[in-house]
C-alpha positions, 0 to 999 in steps of 0.5 A: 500500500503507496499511501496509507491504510485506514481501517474503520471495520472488519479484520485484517487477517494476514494469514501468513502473508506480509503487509507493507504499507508505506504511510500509516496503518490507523484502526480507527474510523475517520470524518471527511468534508465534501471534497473527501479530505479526511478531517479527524479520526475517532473510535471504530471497530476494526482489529487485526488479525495475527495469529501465524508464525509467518505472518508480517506487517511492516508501517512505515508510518505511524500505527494508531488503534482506537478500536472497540473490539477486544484483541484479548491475546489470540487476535495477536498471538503470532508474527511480526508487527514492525513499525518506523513511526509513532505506536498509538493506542487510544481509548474506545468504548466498550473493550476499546482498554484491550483492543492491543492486547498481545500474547504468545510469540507476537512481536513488536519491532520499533525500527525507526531511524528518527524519534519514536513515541510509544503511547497506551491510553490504556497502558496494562490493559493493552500491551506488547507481548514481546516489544524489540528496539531496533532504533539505533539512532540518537534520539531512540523510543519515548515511551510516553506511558508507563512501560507496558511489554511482557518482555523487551528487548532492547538491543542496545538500544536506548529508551527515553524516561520511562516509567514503571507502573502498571506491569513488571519490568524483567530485564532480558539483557543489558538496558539504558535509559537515556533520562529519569527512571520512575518506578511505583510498581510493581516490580523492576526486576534486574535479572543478572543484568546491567541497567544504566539510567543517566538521570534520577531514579524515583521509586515511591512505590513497588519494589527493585529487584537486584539480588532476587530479593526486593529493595523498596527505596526512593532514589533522587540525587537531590533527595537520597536517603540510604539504600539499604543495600547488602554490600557483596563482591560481586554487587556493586552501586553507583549513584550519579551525586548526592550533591547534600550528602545523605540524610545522615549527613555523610560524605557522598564520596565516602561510599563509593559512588559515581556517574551515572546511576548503574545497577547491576553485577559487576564482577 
């Protein structure tokens, strides 16, 4: 498809064949004036359906989808989504909270090579089955809505701020955030890997998981209290400043501390 797919009813069912469109792929339904000119989009009751290993959908534009019928895991339990623009999920009547509810193998590709926003009006309730970061370039994924992926794997890749509330975080591999970490809940689990956030990490709530144990501590360099950390060889802590020392007055530089913010093992 030259231009762009617009989906206001039906399904789409790939069916193990592959879908290229080069604009966007919006699952909405649209208004248009005399002349035809699309002039807003608004909720409809379109989905998609992947449900085979071999099936693909490739968007070079954005994909947006504000649909009322629920996906509910086996609408998209299979093949490859990719997508190089922004990844929208807007909310609609009835089951409109999981018309993107992924599961089994489904996998989301974001390969732009520019800004990304990923974006869930109904982050939690529809969410990536399997999300990977094939973005390399210096501006990478803003997830502009709490994290929402059973599993993510970020190549090396960069994300944005991001926030951790509405499902677990378990690292696959080594992670970077690019700015603020903002953790509520319920768990950012490390895994045995290296996560390295280069702004603050604020947890008021949930728990972080370093040494398969849970570490329920708010971390701001410009409001640090002690982290009630086991100190083992293996385990080590870097805290990007604690421009005030910590509440007990002491010397930040007493405990071992540098830039940027890094937890993980180290050997």
């Amino acid at each position: 498809i030259n231009g762009n797919l617009i989906q206001s009813g039906g399904v789409l069912v790939v069916n193990g064949g592959k879908l290229v469109v080069l604009g966007d792929y919006r699952i909405q339904s649209y208004t248009a004036d005399a002349a035809g000119q699309i002039t807003g989009y608004g909720a409809g009751g379109g989905y998609l359906l992947m449900a085979n290993a071999l099936d693909s959908v490739v968007v070079n534009g954005q994909f947006v989808t504000q649909s009322s019928t629920a996906t509910n895991g086996a609408y998209l339990s299979a093949g490859v989504l990719e997508v190089k623009g922004d990844f929208t999920q807007k909310n609609a009547p009835g089951n409109g909270p999981y018309a993107f509810f992924a599961a089994g193998t489904h996998k989301v590709v974001l390969s732009g090579a520019g800004l990304q926003t990923v974006s869930f009006d109904d982050a939690g309730l529809s969410h990536f089955n399997i999300l990977e970061n094939t973005n390399a370039s210096s501006a990478g994924v803003v997830f502009a809505t709490p994290f929402n992926a059973t599993t993510y794997l970020s190549d090396g890749n960069k994300i944005s701020s991001i926030a951790v509330s509405t499902m677990n975080w378990t690292l696959a591999g080594n992670d970077i955030v690019s700015g603020d970490l903002l953790l509520t809940g319920p768990t950012l689990d490390l895994n045995g890997h290296t996560l390295t956030v280069n702004g603050n990490i604020i947890q008021s709530g949930g728990a972080l998981n370093v040494n398969g144990e849970p570490y329920p501590t708010r971390y701001e360099p410009e409001a640090m209290s002690v982290i009630p950390m086991r100190y083992e060889p293996e385990l080590r802590v870097w805290v990007d400043h604690f421009p005030h020392g910590d509440r007990h007055g002491r010397d930040p530089s007493a405990n071992n501390f540098s830039t940027p913010v890094i937890f993980g093992w180290h050997g």
